[in-house]
C-alpha positions, 0 to 999 in steps of 0.5 A: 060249501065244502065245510058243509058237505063235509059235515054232512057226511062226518055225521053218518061217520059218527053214529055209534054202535053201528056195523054191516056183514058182507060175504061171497059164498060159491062153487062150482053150481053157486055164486052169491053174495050176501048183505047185511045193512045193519043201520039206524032205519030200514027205509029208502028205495030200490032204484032202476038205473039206465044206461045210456044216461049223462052225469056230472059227480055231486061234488064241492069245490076245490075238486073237479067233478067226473063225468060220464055217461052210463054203460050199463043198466043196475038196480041198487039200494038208496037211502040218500035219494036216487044215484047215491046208492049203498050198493046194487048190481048192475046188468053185466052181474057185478055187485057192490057193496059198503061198509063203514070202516075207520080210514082216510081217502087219497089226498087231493091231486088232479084226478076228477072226484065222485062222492063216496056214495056216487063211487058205486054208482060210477062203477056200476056204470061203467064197470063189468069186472073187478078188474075193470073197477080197479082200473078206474082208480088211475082217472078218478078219485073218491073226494075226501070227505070223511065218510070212511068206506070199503068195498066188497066187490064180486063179478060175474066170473067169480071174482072178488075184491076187497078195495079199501083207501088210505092217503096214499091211495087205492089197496086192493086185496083179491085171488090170493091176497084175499083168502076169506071172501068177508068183509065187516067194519074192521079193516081187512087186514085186522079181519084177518088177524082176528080169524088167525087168533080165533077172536070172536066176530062177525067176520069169523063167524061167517067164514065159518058158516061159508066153510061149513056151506062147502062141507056139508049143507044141502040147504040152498045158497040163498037160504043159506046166505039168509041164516049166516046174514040172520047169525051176523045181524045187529040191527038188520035193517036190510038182509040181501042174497044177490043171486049172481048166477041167476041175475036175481036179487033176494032181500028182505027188511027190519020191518017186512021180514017176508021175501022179496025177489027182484029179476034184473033181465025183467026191466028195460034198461033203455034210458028213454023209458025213464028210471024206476023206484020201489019203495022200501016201506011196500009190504009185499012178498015174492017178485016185486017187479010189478009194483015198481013206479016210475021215477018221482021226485017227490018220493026221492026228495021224502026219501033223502029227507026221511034219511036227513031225519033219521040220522040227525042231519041239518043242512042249509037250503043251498046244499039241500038244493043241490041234492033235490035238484041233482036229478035234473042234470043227469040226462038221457043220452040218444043210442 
């Protein structure tokens, strides 16, 4: 199984050419953050994620998987089916976000394991600052599975954080060790050191957009996240501006470039409402809200099988089991 489940993940990790842009632009009347998925399709869902809700991390033995129970509501993107996000904010304004970058997880030890996917998930639980984030990393531990990710990560108070992972664990940059709030497909570290010689790159580029934002533009934030995410794009499957201090979320996709808007206090977070979805092949502009569904396993399962197809992925029916039927397990907790 963990062969298996490796494979899996080891493909994503493969697929040439491909890279993402995140970045943070405020002041003292602005917090935003901006996305690009620059992927190989723009399809997957929106998905509305309750509180109050009881899991058990989708893991591969020899680890021992996490349990929870979620704190906090959130609205995240999915390619791979719902509670395995790319990244999404959750109700308290902290937003999450990945990039494929060339790394290595902590080695095994005794701590519980989440999937790199589920680690946002988790933290978008569970967690209302970065600093609540980085706390989590002394109980629980991304299982390694080849799938090398780092995380840009902004609360509500302004405060951001890159987290990357190595073997001998969680490396933190934020307040001063993180002067340039963008993060692409190199290592920080190796951002920064290219900023300093004046490589060209999309890291540079957009620390130079965000330095211009502050010096002259009256253009709004969210237009303005828009065209630094229109500068840096290669693919550009998904282009989305989080709105923090509004508690909005602006997006749009490869192929429906109109703007979509998603107002996270328009849902109900009680888990015994049921979970939501919004399919990402919808053509629709403005707020979307009305024409999300209800949570179905037939959309999930197209979904995660769209993004099997997509990326090339073959799986045995034990493992393809387990995914379908992961949502099963996760279950409403009375308040």
């Amino acid at each position: 199984m963990k062969i298996l489940f490796t494979i899996y993940f080891l493909t994503l990790n493969t697929i040439i050419g491909l890279g993402c842009t995140t970045f943070v632009l405020k002041n003292e009347n602005t917090l935003v953050f901006g996305r690009n998925l620059d992927w190989v399709s723009d399809d997957g869902v929106v998905v509305v994620n309750k509180r109050n809700i009881q899991k058990t991390a989708l893991i591969f033995p020899p680890e021992v998987a996490t349990k929870w129970t979620s704190k906090y509501g959130s609205v995240t993107f999915n390619q791979f089916g719902k509670e395995m996000p790319f990244g999404g904010m959750n109700e308290k304004g902290l937003v999450i976000e990945i990039m494929l970058v060339t790394g290595n997880y902590p080695n095994f030890d005794s701590r519980t394991a989440v999937n790199e996917l589920q680690w946002i998930q988790y933290q978008l639980d569970n967690a209302k600052t970065i600093d609540e984030v980085i706390e989590s990393d002394k109980t629980i531990r991304i299982s390694k599975i080849n799938q090398n990710l780092h995380f840009l990560i902004c609360d509500k108070l302004g405060n951001v954080a890159v987290i990357e992972f190595d073997k001998k664990g969680m490396h933190v940059y934020k307040g001063d060790d993180l002067p340039i709030a963008v993060l692409e497909n190199d290592r920080y570290a190796t951002s920064l050191r290219k900023n300093e010689r004046n490589t060209s790159c999309r890291f540079r580029t957009a620390s130079k957009m965000i330095e211009q934002y502050k010096g002259v533009s009256d253009t709004s934030a969210i237009e303005y996240s828009f065209k630094i995410l229109d500068k840096v794009a290669l693919d550009g499957s998904w282009s989305i501006v989080y709105d923090i201090k509004n508690m909005e979320i602006h997006f749009k996709t490869s192929s429906d470039r109109s703007l979509r808007k998603i107002k996270i206090n328009d849902f109900d977070f009680n888990c015994k409402n049921g979970s939501e979805m919004y399919d990402l092949k919808r053509k629709e502009s403005g707020s979307i809200t009305n024409y999300f569904i209800n949570y179905s396993s037939k959309l999930n399962t197209s979904k995660f099988d769209a993004a099997l197809k997509s990326n090339g992925i073959q799986l045995p029916k034990s493992i393809l089991d387990r995914f379908y039927n992961y949502n099963k397990s996760c279950e409403c907790k009375e308040e």
